[in-house]
C-alpha positions in Angstrom: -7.0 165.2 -24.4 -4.4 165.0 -22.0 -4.5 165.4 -18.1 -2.9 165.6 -14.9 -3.3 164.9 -11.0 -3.1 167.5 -8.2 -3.5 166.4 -4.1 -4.9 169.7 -2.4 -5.7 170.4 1.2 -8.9 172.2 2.1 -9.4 174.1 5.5 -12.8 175.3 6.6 -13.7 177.2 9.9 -17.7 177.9 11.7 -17.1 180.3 14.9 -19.6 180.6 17.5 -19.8 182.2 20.9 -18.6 179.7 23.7 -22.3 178.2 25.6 -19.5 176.8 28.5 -16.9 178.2 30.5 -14.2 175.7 32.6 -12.7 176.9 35.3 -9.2 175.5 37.1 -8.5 175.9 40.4 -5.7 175.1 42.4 -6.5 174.2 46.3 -2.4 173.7 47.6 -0.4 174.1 50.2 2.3 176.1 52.1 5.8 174.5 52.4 5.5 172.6 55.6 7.4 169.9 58.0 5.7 167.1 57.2 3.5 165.6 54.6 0.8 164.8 57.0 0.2 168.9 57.6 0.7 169.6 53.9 -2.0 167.1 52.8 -4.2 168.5 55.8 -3.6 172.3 54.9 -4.8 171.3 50.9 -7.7 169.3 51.9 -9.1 172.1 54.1 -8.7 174.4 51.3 -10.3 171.8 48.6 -13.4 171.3 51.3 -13.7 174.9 51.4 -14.0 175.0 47.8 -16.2 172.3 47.2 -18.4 173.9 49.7 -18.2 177.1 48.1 -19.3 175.0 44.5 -22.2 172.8 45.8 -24.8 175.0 46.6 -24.8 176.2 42.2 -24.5 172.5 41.3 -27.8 170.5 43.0 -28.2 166.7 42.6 -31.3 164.9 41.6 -31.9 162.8 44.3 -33.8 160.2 42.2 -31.2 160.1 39.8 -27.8 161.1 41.3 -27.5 163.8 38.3 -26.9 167.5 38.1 -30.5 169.2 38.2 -31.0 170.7 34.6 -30.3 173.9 34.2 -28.0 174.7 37.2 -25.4 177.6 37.1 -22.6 174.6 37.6 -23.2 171.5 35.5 -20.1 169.2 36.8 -17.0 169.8 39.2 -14.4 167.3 40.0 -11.3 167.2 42.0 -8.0 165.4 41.4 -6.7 163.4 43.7 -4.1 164.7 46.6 -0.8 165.6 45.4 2.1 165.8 47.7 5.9 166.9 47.3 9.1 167.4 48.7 11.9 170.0 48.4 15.0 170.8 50.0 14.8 173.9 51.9 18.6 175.6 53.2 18.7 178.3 55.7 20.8 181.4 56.5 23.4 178.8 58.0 23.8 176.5 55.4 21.7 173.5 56.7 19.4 171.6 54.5 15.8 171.1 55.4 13.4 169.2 53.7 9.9 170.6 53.2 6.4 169.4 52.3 3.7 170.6 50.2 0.6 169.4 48.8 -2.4 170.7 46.1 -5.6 169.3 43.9 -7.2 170.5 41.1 -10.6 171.4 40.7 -12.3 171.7 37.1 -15.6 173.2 37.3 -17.7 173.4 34.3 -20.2 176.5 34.0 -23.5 177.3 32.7 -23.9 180.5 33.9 -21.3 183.1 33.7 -22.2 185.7 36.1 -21.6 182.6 38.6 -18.1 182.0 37.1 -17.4 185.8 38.1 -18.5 185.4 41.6 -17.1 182.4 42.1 -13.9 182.9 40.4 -13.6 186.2 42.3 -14.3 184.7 45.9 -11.8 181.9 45.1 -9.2 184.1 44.3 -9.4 186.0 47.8 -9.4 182.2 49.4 -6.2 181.3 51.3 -4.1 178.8 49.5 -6.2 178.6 46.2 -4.9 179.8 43.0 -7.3 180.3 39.6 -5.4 178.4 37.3 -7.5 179.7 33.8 -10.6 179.5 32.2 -11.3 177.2 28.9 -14.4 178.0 26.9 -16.7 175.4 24.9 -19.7 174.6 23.3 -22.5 172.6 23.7 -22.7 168.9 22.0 -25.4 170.3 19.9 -24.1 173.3 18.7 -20.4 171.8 17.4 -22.4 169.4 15.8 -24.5 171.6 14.0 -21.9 173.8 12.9 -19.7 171.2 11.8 -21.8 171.1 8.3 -20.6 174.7 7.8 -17.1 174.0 8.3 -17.0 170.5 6.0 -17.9 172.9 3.0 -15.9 175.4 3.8 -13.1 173.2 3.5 -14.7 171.8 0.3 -15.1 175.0 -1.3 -11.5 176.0 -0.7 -10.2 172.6 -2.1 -11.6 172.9 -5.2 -10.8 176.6 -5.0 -7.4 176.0 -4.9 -7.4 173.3 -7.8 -9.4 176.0 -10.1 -6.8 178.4 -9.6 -3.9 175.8 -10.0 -5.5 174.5 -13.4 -6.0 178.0 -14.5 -2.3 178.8 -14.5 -1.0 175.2 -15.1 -3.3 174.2 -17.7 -4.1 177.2 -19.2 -8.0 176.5 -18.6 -10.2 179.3 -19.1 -12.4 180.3 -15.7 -15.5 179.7 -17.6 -14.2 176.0 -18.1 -12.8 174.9 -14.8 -16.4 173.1 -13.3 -16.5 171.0 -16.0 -12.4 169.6 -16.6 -11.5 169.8 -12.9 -12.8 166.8 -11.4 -12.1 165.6 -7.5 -11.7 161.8 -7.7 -11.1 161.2 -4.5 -11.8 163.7 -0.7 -10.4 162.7 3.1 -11.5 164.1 5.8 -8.8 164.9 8.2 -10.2 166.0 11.4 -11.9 168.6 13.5 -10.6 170.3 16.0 -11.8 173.1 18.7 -9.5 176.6 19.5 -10.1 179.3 21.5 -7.8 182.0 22.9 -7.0 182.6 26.5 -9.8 184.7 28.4 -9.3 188.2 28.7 -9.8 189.2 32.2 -11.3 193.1 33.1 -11.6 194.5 36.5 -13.7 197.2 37.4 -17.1 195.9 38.0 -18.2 196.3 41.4 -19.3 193.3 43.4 -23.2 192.9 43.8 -24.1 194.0 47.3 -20.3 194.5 48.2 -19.9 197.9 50.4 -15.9 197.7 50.6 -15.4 198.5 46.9 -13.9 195.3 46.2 -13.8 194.7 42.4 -15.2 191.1 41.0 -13.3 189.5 38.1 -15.3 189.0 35.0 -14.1 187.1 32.3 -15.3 187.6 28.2 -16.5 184.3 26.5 -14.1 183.6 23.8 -15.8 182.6 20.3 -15.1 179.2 19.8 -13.8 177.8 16.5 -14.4 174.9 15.2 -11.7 173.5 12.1 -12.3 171.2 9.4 -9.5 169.9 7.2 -9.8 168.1 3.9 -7.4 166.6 1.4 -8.7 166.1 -2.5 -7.4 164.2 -5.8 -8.0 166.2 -8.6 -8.2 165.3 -12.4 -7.6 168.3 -14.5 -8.2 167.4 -18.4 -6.1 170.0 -20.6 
């Protein structure tokens, strides 16, 4: 009996709803004179937005952590950027002009908050919403990760079966038995998830003005596994 060798790659997927939303915001600047009032603009938009945040993200005093459960489970801020450009007016002179912004990532638990305060950052002078990244839980991705390994199993040996069914002739009743993996590596795993899709439309709670609150759609999460497998085939 003869044989031959075969090196096949294996792709399995497990998709789940995303548990966390992160949102980016940008707390920046106009173009000013001088880097002292850019920096000073930015920081009084990045205090205003930290003071909008803290209230949904208490600290356990005894511990210095985020109190369980809170509709915001981390912020952070980077630090003060600042930078220059040339400016030239209706004359022809060159000016040079400041401007400064930080980001803020802020990590949700609750959605509804994201909406409200997404919405009311986005009607802030000087702040921009960046976008929003979805994720899971440290539990879930590891307990869907199972799913995903044997999905990539199953469609490496798939695609050997269906190899050694043309190539060596092997009839499908045969194939468990004279296709052998000799060898598997695991590649690596990987998240994806699409942008958010963003709706208006849905009133703001309490809101008398008719002013519309942005509400953003978790985006299922996938998780990716990728294998590679030696195969014997015995023909």
């Amino acid at each position: 009996m003869t044989r031959f060798e075969m090196t096949l790659n294996g792709t399995g997927t497990a998709i789940h709803v995303a548990e966390r939303a992160i949102l980016f915001l940008h707390a920046q600047s106009e173009q000013l004179p001088t880097p002292a009032e850019a920096s000073a603009a930015a920081t009084a938009s990045a205090n205003a937005l930290r003071d909008m945040i803290a209230p949904y993200c208490p600290q356990d005093e005894a511990t210095g952590h985020t109190v369980p459960g809170a509709a915001v489970s981390h912020y952070s801020m980077t630090t003060l950027d600042t930078s220059s450009h040339q400016h030239r007016s209706k004359t022809g002179s060159l000016t040079v002009l400041y401007s400064a912004r930080a980001e803020f990532s802020i990590k949700f638990h609750d959605f509804a908050i994201l909406n409200k305060i997404a919405t009311r950052a986005s009607a802030m002078e000087h702040v921009k919403v960046s976008r929003v990244d979805w994720a899971l839980t440290d539990e879930t991705s590891d307990a869907i990760k199972g799913g995903a390994r044997k999905r990539a199993a199953e469609d490496a040996i798939q695609r050997a079966w269906d190899y050694a069914e043309v190539f060596g002739k092997i009839p499908p009743a045969e194939l468990e038995a004279r296709v052998l993996p000799v060898r598997v590596t695991e590649q690596s795993f990987y998240s994806k998830s699409t942008r958010p899709q963003l709706h208006y439309g849905k009133g703001m709670r309490g809101s008398k003005t008719g002013r519309e609150e942005l509400q953003f759609e978790p985006e299922d999460v996938k998780l990716e596994a990728t294998v590679t497998a030696n195969f014997v085939v015995e023909i």
